[in-house]
C-alpha positions as CSV (number, residue, x, y, z in Angstrom):
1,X,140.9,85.5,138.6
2,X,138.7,87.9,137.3
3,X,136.5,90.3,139.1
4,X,133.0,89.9,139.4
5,X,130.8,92.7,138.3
6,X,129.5,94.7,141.8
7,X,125.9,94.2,140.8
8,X,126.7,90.4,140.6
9,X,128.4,90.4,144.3
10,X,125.7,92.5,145.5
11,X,122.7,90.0,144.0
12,X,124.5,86.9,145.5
13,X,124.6,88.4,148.8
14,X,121.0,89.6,149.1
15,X,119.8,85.9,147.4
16,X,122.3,83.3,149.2
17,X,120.9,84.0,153.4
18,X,117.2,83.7,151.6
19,X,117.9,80.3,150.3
20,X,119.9,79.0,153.4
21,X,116.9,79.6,155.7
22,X,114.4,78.2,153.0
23,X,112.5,81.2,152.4
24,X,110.7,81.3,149.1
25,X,109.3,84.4,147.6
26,X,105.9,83.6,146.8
27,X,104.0,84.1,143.4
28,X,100.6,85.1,142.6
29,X,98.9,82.1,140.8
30,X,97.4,82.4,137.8
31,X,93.7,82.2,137.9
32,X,90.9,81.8,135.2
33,X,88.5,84.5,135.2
34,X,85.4,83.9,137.4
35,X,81.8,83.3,135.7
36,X,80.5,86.5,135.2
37,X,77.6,87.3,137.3
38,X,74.5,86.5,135.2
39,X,75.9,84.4,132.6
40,X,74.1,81.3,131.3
41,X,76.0,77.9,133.0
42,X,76.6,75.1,130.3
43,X,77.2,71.5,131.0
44,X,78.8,68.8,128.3
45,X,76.4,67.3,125.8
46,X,77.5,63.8,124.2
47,X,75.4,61.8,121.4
48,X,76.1,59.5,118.7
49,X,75.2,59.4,115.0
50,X,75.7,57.1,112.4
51,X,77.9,58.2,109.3
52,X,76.0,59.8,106.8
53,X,72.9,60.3,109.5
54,X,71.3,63.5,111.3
55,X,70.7,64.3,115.0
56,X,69.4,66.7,116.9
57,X,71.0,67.4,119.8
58,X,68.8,69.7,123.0
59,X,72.5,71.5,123.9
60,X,70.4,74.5,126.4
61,X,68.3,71.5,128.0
62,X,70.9,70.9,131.1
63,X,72.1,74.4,130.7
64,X,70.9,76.9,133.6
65,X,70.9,80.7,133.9
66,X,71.5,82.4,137.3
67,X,68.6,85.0,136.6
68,X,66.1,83.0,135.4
69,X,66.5,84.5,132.1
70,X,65.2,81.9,128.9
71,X,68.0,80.6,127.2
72,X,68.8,79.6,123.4
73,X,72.0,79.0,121.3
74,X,73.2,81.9,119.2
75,X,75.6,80.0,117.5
76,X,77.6,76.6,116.5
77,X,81.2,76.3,115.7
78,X,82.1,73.5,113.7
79,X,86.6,73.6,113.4
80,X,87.6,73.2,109.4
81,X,88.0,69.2,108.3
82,X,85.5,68.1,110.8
83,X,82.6,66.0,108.8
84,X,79.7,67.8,110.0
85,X,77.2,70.1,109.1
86,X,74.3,71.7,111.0
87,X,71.5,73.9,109.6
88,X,71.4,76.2,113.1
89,X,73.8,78.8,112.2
90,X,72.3,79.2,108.5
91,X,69.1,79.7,110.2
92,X,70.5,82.1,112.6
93,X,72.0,84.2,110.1
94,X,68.8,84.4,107.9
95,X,67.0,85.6,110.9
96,X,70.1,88.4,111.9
97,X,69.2,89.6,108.1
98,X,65.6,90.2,108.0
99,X,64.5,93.7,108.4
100,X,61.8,92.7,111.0
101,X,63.2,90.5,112.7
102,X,63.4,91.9,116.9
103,X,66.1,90.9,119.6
104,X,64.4,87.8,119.8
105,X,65.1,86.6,116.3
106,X,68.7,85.9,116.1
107,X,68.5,83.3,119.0
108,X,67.5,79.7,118.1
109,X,65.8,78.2,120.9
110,X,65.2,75.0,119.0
111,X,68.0,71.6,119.3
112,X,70.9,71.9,117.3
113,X,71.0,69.9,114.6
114,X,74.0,67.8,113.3
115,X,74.5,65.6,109.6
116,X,77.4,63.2,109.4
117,X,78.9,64.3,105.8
118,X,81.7,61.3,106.2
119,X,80.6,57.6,106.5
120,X,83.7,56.8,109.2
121,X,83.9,56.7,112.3
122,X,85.2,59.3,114.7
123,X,84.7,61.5,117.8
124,X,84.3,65.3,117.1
125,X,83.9,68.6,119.8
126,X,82.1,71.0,118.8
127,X,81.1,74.3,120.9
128,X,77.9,76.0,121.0
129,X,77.4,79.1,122.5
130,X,74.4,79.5,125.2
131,X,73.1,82.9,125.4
132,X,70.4,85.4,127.2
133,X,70.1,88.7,126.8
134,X,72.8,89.9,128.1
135,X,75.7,86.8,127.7
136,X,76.9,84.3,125.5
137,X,78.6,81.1,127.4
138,X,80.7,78.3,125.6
139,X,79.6,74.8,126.1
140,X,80.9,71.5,124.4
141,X,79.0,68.7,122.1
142,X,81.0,65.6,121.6
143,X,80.1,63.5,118.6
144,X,80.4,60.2,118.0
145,X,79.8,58.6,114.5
146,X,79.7,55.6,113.8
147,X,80.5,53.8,111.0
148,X,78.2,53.0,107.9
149,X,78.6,50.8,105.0
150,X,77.3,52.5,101.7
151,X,75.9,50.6,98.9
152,X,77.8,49.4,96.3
153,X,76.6,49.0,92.9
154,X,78.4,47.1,89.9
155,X,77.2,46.7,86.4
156,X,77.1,42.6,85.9
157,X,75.6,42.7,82.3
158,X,74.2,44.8,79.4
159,X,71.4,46.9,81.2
160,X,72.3,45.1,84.5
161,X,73.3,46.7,88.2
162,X,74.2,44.7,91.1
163,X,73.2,47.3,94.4
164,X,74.7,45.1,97.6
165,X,73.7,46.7,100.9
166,X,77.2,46.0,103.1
167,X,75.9,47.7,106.6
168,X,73.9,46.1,109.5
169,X,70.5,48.3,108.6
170,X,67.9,47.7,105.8
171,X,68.1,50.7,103.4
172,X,65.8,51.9,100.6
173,X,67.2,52.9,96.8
174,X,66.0,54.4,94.5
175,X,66.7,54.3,91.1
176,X,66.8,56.2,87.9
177,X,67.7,55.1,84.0
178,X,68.4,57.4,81.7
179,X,71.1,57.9,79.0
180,X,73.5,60.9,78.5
181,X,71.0,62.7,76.1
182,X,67.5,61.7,77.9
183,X,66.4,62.8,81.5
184,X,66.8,60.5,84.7
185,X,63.1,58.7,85.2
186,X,62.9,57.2,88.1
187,X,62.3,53.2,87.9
188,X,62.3,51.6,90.8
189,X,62.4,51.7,94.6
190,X,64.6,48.5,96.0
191,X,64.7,47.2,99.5
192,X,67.9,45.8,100.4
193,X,68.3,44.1,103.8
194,X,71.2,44.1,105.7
195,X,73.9,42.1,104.0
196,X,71.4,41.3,100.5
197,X,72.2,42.1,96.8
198,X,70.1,42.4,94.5
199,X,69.8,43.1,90.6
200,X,68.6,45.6,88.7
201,X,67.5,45.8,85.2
202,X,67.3,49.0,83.4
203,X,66.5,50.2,79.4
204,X,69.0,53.4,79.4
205,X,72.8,53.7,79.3
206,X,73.5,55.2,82.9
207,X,71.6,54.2,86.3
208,X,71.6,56.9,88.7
209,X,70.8,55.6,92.5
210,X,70.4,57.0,96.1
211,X,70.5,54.8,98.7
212,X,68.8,55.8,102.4
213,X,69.1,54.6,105.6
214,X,66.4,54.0,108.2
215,X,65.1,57.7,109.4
216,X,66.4,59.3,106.1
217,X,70.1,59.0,106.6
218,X,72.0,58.8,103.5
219,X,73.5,55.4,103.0
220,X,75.1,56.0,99.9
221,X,74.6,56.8,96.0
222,X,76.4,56.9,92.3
223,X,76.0,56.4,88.7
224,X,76.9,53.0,86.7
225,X,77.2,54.5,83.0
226,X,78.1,52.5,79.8
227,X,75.0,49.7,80.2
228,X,74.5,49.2,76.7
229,X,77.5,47.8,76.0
230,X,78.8,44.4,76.2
């Protein structure tokens, strides 16, 4: 039998009486670091949108700062592949560039606002950061979108367009004719209630259209081309 190293032996000796009388060495937990005195407080902010819409979304309202101190978000992270935009942090950074701008500038008290670029559906997180003077604070927005239907359109004939309006809200189109060599003129403006079709008639080659939902959401657009032929 071979002999066991001494440090071994001696290791075995010192552990083996510990664990026969059930004493345990105790070990410091870990611990997240405390708020730092001062620093703004958030709390969770949840809203929904529909695909293709805009929000705005008052992220500081339910937020509180231990001092007193007024607060406003200084910026908005959006992770890559997530189908949102918001116009905050391209405001923010025009006002961190002018030359007299003060402290003050570079802090947006306003709501954050938030466009759907996808029409699916989906839930999203997004963090904001709350800040005074002094701090900046993390706090969460989820996101819901909901799904919208765009507008299809369909050429049914020479100089004809089908626009169908799929979703559960009216939505307004516009529409331009035009051919490859000629400018877009607009031609119309077409209601389309939820689930109606309509046809449109136009005297150029290519119909351009943009389709809006209710409050200026986009609902859709495109281009039919070839609509003088057969």
């Amino acid at each position: 039998m071979p002999r066991r190293p001494r440090a071994v032996l001696l290791a075995a000796a010192l552990t083996c009486p510990a664990l026969a009388l059930g004493v345990l060495v105790p070990v410091a937990p870990a611990h997240a670091d405390p708020p730092r005195p001062g620093a703004p407080v958030t709390q969770d902010d949840r809203v929904v949108v529909r695909g293709g819409g805009s929000v705005f979304v008052d992220a500081i309202g339910n937020d509180t700062d231990p001092d007193g101190d007024d607060l406003a978000v200084c910026r908005v992270d959006i992770p890559d592949g997530v189908p949102l935009t918001s116009g905050q942090n391209i405001l923010i950074g025009t006002a961190a560039d002018d030359d007299d701008h003060d402290d003050h500038d570079d802090r947006d008290d306003r709501p954050v606002d938030l466009t759907s670029t996808s029409f699916r559906p989906g839930t999203y997180r997004l963090t904001y950061y709350a800040c005074d003077r002094d701090f900046l604070t993390p706090g969460t927005i989820t996101v819901v979108v909901e799904r919208t239907r765009p507008v299809r359109a369909r050429k049914v004939a020479p100089h004809v367009v089908r626009l169908a309006n799929p979703d559960d809200r009216r939505v307004t189109v516009l529409v331009f004719g035009g051919s490859p060599v000629e400018p877009r003129v607009a031609q119309r403006v077409v209601q389309l209630p939820p689930g109606a079709a309509k046809r449109v008639r136009t005297r150029g080659r290519i119909l351009t259209w943009f389709a809006f939902a209710p409050r200026g959401g986009n609902a859709g657009q495109g281009e039919v081309r070839g609509l003088g032929r057969a």
